[in-house]
C-alpha positions as CSV (number, residue, x, y, z in Angstrom):
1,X,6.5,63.2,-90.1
2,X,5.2,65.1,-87.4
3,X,6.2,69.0,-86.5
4,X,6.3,67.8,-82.8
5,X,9.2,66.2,-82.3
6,X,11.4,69.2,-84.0
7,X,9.2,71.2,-81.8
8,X,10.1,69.9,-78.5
9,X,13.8,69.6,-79.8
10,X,13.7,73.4,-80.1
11,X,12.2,73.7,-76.6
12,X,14.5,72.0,-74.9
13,X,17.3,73.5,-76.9
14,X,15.9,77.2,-75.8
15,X,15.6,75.6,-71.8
16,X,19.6,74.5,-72.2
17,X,20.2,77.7,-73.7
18,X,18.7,79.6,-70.8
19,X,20.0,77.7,-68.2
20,X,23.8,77.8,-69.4
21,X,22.9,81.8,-69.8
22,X,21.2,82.4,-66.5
23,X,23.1,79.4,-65.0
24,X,26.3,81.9,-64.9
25,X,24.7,84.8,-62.5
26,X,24.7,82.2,-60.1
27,X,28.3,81.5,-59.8
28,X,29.0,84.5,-57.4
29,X,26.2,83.6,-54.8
30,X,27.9,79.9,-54.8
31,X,31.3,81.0,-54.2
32,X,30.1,83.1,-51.1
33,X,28.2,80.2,-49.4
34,X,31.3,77.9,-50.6
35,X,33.4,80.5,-48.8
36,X,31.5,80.6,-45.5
37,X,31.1,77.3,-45.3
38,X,34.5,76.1,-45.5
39,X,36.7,79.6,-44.2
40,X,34.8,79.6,-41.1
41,X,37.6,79.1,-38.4
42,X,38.9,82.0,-40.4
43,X,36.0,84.4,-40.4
44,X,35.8,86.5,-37.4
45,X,32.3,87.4,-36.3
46,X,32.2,90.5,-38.5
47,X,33.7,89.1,-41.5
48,X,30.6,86.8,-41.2
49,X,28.0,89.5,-40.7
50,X,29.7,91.2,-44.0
51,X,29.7,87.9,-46.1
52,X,26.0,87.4,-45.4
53,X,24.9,91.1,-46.7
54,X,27.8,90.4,-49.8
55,X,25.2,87.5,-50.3
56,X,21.9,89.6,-49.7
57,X,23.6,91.9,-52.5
58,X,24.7,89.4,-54.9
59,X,21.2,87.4,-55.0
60,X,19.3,91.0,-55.7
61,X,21.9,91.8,-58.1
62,X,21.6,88.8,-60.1
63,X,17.8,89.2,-60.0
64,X,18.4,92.9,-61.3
65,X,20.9,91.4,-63.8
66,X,18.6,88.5,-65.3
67,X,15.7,90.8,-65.8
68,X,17.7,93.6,-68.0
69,X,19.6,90.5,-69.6
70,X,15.8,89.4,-70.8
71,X,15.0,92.7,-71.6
72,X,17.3,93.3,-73.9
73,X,16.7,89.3,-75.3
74,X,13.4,90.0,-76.3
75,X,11.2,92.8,-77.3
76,X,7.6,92.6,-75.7
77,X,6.1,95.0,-78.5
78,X,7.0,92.0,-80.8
79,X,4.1,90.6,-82.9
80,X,6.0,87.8,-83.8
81,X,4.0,84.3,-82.1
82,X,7.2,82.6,-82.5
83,X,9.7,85.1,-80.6
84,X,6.7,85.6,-78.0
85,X,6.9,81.6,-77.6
86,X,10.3,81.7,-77.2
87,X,10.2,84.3,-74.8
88,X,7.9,82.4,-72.6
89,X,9.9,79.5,-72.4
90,X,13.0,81.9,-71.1
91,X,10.8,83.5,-68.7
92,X,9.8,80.0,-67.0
93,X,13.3,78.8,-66.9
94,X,14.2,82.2,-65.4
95,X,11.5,82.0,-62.9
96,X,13.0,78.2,-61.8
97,X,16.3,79.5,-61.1
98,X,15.7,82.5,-59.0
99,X,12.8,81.6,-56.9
100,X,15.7,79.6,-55.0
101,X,18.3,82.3,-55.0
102,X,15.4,85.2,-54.0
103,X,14.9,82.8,-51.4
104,X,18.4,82.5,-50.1
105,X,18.4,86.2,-49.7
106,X,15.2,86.8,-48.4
107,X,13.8,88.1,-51.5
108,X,10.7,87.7,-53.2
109,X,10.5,87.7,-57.0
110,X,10.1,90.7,-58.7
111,X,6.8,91.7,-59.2
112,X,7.8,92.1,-63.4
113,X,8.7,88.3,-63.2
114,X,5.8,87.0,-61.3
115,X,3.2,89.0,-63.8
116,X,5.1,87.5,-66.7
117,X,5.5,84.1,-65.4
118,X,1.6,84.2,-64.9
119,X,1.3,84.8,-68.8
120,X,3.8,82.3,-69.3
121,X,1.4,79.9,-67.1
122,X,-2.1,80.7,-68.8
123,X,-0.9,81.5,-72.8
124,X,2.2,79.1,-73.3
125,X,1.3,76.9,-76.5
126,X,4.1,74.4,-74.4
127,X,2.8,72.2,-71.9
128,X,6.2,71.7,-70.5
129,X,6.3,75.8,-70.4
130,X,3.0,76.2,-68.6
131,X,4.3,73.5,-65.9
132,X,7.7,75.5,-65.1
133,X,5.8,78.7,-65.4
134,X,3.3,76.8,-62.4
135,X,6.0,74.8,-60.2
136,X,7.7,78.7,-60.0
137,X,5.2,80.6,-59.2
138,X,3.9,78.0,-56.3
139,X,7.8,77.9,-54.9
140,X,7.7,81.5,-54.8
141,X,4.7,81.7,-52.6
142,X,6.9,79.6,-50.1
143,X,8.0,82.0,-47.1
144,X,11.2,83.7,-47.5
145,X,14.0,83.5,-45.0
146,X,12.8,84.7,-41.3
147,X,13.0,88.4,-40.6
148,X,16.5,89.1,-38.9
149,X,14.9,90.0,-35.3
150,X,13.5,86.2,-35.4
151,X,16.9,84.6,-36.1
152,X,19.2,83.4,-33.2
153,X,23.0,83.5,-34.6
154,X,24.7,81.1,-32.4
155,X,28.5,81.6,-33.2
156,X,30.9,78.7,-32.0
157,X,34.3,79.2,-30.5
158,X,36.8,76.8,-29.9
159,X,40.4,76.8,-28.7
160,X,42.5,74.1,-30.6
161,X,41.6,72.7,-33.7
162,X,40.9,69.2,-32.9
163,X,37.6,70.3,-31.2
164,X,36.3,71.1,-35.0
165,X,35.2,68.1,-35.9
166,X,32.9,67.3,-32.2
167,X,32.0,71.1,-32.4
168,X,30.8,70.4,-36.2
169,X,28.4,67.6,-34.9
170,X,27.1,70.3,-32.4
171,X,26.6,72.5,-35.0
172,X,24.5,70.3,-37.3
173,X,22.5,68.9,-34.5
174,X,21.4,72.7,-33.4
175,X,20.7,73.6,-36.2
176,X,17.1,71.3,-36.2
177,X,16.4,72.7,-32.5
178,X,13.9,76.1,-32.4
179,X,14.0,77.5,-29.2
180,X,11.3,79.7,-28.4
181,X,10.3,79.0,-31.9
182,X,12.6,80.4,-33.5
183,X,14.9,79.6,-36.4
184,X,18.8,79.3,-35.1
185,X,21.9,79.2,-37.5
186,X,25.3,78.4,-36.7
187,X,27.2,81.0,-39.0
188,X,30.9,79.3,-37.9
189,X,33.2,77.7,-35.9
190,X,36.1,79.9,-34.8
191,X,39.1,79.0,-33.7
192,X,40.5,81.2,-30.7
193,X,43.6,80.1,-29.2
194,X,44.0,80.2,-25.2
195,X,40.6,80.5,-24.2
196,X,40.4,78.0,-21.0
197,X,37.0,77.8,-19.9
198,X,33.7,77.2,-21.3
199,X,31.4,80.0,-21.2
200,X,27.9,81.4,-23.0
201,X,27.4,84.9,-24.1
202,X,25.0,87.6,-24.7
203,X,26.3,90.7,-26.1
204,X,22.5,92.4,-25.6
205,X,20.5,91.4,-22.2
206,X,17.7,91.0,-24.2
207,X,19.4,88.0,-25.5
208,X,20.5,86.1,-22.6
209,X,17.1,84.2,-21.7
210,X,17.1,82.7,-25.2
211,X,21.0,81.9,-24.9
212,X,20.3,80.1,-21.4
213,X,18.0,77.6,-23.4
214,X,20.8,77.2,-26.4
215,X,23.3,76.6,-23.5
216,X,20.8,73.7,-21.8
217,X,20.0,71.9,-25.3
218,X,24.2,71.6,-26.1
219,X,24.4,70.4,-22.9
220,X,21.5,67.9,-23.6
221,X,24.2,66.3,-25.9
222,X,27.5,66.5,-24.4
223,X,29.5,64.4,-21.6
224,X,32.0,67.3,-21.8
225,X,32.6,70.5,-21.2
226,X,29.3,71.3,-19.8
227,X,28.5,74.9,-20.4
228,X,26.9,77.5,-17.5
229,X,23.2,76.7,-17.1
230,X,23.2,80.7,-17.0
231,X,24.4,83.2,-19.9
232,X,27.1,85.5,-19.4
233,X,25.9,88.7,-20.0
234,X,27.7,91.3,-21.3
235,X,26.6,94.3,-20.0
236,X,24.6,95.8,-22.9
237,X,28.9,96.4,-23.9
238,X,27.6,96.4,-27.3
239,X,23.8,97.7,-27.8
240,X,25.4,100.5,-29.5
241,X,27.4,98.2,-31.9
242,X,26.0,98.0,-35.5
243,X,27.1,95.1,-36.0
244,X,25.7,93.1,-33.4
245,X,22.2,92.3,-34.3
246,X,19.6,90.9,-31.9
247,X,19.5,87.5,-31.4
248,X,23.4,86.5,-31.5
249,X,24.6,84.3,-29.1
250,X,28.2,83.1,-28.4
251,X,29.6,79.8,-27.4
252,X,32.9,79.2,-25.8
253,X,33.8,75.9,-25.3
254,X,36.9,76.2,-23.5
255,X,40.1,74.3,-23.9
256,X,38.8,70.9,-22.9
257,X,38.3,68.0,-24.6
258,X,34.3,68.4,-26.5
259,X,32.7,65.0,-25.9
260,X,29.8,64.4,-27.4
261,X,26.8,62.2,-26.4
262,X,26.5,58.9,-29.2
């Protein structure tokens, strides 16, 4: 009987291995997005800003923490062809499951993974090795989330809760939209109680052109409340704020019924 079939049961023992050990370090990064998505009409504008760097800091710390985890897995001096193999296969499994977290934060691999996923790609005995080694090194070279000053942060308010679900709609239609070019997210929807009348905001002047457009494409899909053709700005109140980043934008929709366009 041939050697390859207990072969590729040991590589795709060492690949289910490596995922259920690396699979782990991923648990904290899901629990944060989990969080934000579904606490959102309980996040305040700066609990937001803080859960996106807690993210930031979890995706480089499991990065950190999956490289001294292989580290200590394997020695490199090893002559042994077998544990080098091994290694290899670890590496290219590694690669596959933080190129998409790296990603998430803005990160880029490490420069130590990429240079060992490129051995992994050009010495692997494993064809199945060399591909994962390949298919992570060409979704690394994808570009990484846009720098900060390119992204609009269009924060939602609402004043009763049964606007959610219309203001939710709102939300995943803007989300395709790129005003002057530029990527826009929708952090949350919060809900703030007595607020009458619908309004758009601009903490910095410099944001208010861009905020007039975001204000003109929600109104492009709603029958009501339509929202001032022109920002409010705020006066520059908060240029000195650190914790109000260029390119955020607030909507108020009032206390009226949101009636969206079918």
């Amino acid at each position: 009987m041939s050697d390859e079939v207990p072969l590729r049961l040991r590589t795709e023992e060492t690949r289910a291995k490596t995922i259920a050990s690396y699979g782990g370090l991923l648990i904290p990064v899901a629990i944060l997005v989990a969080t934000q998505m579904f606490n959102d009409n309980r996040l305040a504008a700066e609990g937001q800003r803080r859960a996106s760097e807690q993210l930031l800091q979890n995706s480089q710390r499991c990065v950190s923490d999956s490289m001294t985890y292989l580290d200590k897995a394997f020695d490199e001096s090893s002559t042994s062809e077998t544990l080098k193999e091994e290694r290899r296969q670890r590496i290219a499994t590694l690669g596959g499951l933080l190129v998409q977290v790296c990603s998430d934060g803005g990160l880029k691999l490490p420069p130590t993974l990429v240079a060992q996923l490129q051995e992994a790609k050009t010495q692997s005995t494993d064809p199945a090795t060399r591909d994962a080694a390949t298919q992570a090194l060409k979704a690394s070279q994808a570009p990484t989330a846009p720098p900060a000053a390119d992204l609009l942060r269009v924060y939602f308010h609402i004043s009763r809760e049964d606007q959610r679900p219309a203001a939710r709609k709102l939300e995943l239609w803007l989300e395709q939209q790129t005003p002057q070019k530029r990527v826009l997210v929708v952090p949350g929807i919060e809900l703030v109680p007595g607020n009458k009348s619908p309004d758009v905001r601009c903490p910095l002047p410099s944001d208010c052109p861009v905020a007039g457009e975001v204000a003109k494409l929600l109104n492009s899909q709603l029958t009501s409340p339509l929202l001032p053709a022109k920002a409010n700005d705020m006066g520059g109140a908060y240029a000195a704020s650190p914790t109000i980043r260029p390119g955020t934008i607030e909507v108020w929709f009032g206390a009226a019924e949101i009636s969206v366009k079918p």
